[in-house]
C-alpha positions in Angstrom: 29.1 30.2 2.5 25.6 29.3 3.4 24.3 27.8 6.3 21.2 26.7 5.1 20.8 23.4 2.4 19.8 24.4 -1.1 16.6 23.7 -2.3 15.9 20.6 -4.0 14.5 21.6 -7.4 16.5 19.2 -9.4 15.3 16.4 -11.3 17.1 13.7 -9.3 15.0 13.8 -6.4 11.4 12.1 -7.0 8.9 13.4 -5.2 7.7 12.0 -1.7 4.4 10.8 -3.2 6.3 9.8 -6.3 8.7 7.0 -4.4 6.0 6.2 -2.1 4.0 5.7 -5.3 6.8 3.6 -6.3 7.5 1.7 -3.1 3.2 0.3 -3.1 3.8 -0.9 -6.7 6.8 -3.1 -5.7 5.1 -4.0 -2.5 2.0 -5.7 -4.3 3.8 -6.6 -7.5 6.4 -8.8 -5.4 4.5 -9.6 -1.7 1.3 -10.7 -3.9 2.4 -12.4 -6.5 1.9 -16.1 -6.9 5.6 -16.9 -6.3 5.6 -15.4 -3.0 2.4 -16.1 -1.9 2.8 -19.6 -2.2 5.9 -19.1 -0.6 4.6 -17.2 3.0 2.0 -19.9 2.2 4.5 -22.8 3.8 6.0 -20.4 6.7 4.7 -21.4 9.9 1.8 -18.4 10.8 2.3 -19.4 14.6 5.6 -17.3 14.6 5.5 -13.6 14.3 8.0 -13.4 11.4 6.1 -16.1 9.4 2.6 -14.7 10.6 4.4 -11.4 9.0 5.2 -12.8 6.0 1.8 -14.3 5.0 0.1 -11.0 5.9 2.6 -9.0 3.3 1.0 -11.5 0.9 -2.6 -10.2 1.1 -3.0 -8.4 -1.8 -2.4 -11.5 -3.9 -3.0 -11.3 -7.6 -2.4 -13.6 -10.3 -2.7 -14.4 -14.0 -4.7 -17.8 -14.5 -8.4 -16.4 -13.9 -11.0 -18.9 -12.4 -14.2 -19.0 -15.0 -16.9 -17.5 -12.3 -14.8 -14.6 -10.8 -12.6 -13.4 -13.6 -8.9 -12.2 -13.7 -9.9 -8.7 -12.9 -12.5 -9.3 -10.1 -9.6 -11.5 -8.8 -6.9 -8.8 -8.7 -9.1 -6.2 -8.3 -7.8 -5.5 -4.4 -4.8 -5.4 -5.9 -5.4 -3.2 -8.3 -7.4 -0.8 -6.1 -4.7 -1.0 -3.6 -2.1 0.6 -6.1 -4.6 3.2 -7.0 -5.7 4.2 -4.1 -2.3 4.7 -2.4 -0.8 6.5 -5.2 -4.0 8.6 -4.9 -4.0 9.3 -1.0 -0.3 9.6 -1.8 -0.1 12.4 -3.4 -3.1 14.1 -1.7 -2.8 13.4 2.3 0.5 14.7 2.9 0.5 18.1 0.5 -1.2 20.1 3.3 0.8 18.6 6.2 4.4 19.3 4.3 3.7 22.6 3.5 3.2 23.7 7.1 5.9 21.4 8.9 9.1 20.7 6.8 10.2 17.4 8.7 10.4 13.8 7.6 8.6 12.5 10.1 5.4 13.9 8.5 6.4 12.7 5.3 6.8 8.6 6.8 3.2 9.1 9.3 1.7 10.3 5.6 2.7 7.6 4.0 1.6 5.5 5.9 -1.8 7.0 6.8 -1.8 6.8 3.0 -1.2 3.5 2.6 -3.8 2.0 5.9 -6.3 4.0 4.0 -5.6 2.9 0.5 -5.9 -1.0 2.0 -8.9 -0.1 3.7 -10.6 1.4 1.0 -9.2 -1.0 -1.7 -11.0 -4.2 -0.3 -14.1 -2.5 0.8 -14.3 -1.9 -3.3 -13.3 -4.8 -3.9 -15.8 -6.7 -1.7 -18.4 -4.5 -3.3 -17.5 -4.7 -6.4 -16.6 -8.4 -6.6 -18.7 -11.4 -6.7 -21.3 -12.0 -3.8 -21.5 -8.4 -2.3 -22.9 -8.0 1.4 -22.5 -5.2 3.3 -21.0 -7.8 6.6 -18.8 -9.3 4.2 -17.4 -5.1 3.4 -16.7 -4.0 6.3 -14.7 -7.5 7.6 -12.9 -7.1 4.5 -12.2 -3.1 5.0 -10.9 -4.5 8.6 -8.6 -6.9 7.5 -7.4 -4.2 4.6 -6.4 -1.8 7.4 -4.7 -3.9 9.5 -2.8 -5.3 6.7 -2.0 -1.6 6.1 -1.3 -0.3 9.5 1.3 -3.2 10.3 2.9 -3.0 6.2 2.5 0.8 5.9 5.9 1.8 7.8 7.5 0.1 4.6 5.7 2.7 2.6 6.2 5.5 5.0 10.4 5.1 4.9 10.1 5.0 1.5 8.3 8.6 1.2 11.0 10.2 3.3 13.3 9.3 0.3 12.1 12.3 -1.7 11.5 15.7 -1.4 7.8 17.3 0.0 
């Protein structure tokens, strides 16, 4: 009998990156779209749990485009965010896993990921959207990171549900 676990090289266990992956696509496809952005819109933001709830809805994307800024210029955080995460997802915590096999690196990766991901998505997006400015950047980056650091734990559980 064994005292140690079997390795995990079955195909029933995703990858850490792979369900974190996962968990940032259902994060923005259901906390930004219209539904439940209109939704947090009429929770009261002087409350922590309804201040909460309108933050999860910042990367908002919908369907109807407005004629000067287009659909993708208007979802483009979103769609940078998704990128992004699944990028630093799979990149940040290969090094880190390797060395230390515990799932606390696996959650503080994913969500590392994640704060970075938000970050970098709206600074792109500021840039690459309508009316670029450098001031206009880097308030946007700031409001994408702290959307990430206080949403990110959400991603981070999620990556300890597969394997490094």
């Amino acid at each position: 009998m064994a005292l140690t676990n079997p390795s995990r090289t079955g195909g029933r266990y995703g990858t850490a990156a792979g369900t974190g992956a996962l968990a940032v696509l259902l994060l923005v496809a259901v906390c930004g779209s219209p539904a439940y952005v209109g939704w947090a819109a009429g929770t009261d933001p002087n409350t922590a749990g309804g201040w909460f709830l309108q933050l999860l809805s910042w990367p908002a994307w919908r369907f109807d485009g407005d004629g000067e800024t287009g659909l993708l210029a208007g979802n483009l955080r979103a769609v940078l965010l998704v990128i992004l995460a699944a990028l630093f997802l799979y990149l940040l915590p290969t090094s880190q896993v390797a060395r230390v096999q515990a799932s606390g690196t696996q959650f503080f990766s994913g969500w590392a990921a994640y704060v970075l991901a938000s970050g970098f998505a709206s600074l792109l997006a500021a840039f690459l959207g309508p009316d670029p400015s450098l001031l206009t950047a880097i308030q946007s980056a700031g409001t994408g990171a702290t959307y990430g650091f206080l949403s990110g734990w959400i991603i981070g559980a999620a990556s300890l549900g597969g394997r490094a």
